[in-house]
C-alpha positions in Angstrom: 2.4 -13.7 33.3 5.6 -13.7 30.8 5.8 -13.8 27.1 6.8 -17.3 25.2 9.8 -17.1 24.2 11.6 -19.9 22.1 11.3 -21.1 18.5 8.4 -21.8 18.4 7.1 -18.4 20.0 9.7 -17.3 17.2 7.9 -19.3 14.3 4.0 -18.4 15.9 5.3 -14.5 15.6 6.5 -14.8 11.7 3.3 -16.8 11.0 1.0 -13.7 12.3 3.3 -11.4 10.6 3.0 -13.3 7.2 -0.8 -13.5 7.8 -1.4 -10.0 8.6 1.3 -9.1 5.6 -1.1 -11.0 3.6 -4.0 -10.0 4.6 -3.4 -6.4 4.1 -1.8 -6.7 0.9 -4.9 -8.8 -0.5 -7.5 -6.2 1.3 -5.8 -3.3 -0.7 -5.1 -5.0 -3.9 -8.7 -5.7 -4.2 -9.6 -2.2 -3.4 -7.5 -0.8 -5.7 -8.2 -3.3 -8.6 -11.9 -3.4 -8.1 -12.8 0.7 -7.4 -9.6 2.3 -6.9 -11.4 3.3 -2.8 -10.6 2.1 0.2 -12.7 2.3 3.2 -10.5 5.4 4.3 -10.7 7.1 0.6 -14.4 6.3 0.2 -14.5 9.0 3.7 -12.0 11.0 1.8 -13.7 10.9 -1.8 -10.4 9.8 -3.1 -9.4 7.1 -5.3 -6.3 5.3 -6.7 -6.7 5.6 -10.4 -4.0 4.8 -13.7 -1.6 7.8 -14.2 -2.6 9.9 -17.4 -6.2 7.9 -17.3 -8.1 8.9 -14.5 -11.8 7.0 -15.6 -9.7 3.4 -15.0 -9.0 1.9 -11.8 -5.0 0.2 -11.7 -5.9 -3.6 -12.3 -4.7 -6.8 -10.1 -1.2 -6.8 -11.1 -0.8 -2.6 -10.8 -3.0 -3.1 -7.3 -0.8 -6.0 -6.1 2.3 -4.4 -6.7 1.3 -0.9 -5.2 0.2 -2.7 -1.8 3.3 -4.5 -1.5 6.0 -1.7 -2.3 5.2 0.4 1.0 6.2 -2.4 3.7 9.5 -3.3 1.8 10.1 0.5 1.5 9.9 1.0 5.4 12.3 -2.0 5.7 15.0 0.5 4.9 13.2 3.4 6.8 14.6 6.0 4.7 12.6 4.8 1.6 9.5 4.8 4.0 10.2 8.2 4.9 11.1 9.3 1.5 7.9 7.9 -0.2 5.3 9.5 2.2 7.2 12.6 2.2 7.7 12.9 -1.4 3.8 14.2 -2.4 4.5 17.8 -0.5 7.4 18.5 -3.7 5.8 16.5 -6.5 3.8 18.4 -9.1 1.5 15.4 -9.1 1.6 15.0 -5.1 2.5 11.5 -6.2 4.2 8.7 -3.5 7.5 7.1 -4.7 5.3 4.0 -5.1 2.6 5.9 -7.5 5.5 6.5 -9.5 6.6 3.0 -9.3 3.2 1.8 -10.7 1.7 4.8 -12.4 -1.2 5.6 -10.2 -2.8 8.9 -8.9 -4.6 9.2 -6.3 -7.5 11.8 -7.3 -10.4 13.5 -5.8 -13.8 12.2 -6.8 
């Protein structure tokens, strides 16, 4: 059996990217908006909370753009490596993104 190939094996490709892109981005900022805990930090006892107020989750807007920085970091690479590597240096063991949107991600 061989893959499709062709433009519209092309255009069925960037439609499963979009949709999982989408998907994704709508399962975290709901997460983050709605209790600050994934499925993952609710295993971790962690949560995404506001930077300096640690009793409020981010909001939609905060939440939105949090989920979508990560994927346009690792477009680059280096700004993917740089934002997971940046919590071992940072007082606040914050991700370039966290900084981007002033969250924290805190034990519970």
């Amino acid at each position: 059996m061989t893959a499709a190939t062709g433009p519209f094996a092309s255009l069925l490709n960037t439609l499963a990217y979009l949709i999982y892109l989408a998907g994704a981005t709508l399962y975290y900022t709901v997460c983050y908006a709605e209790g600050g805990q994934t499925i993952g930090k609710m295993t971790t006892r962690t949560a995404v909370r506001l930077d300096g107020d640690e009793d409020r989750s981010l909001g939609y807007v905060r939440a939105f753009i949090r989920a979508l920085i990560p994927p346009f970091f690792w477009v680059l690479i280096i700004p993917g490596l740089l934002d997971v590597l940046w919590p071992m240096w940072d007082r606040k063991h914050q991700t370039l993104h966290d900084k981007l949107v002033g969250s924290v991600v805190v034990q519970i």
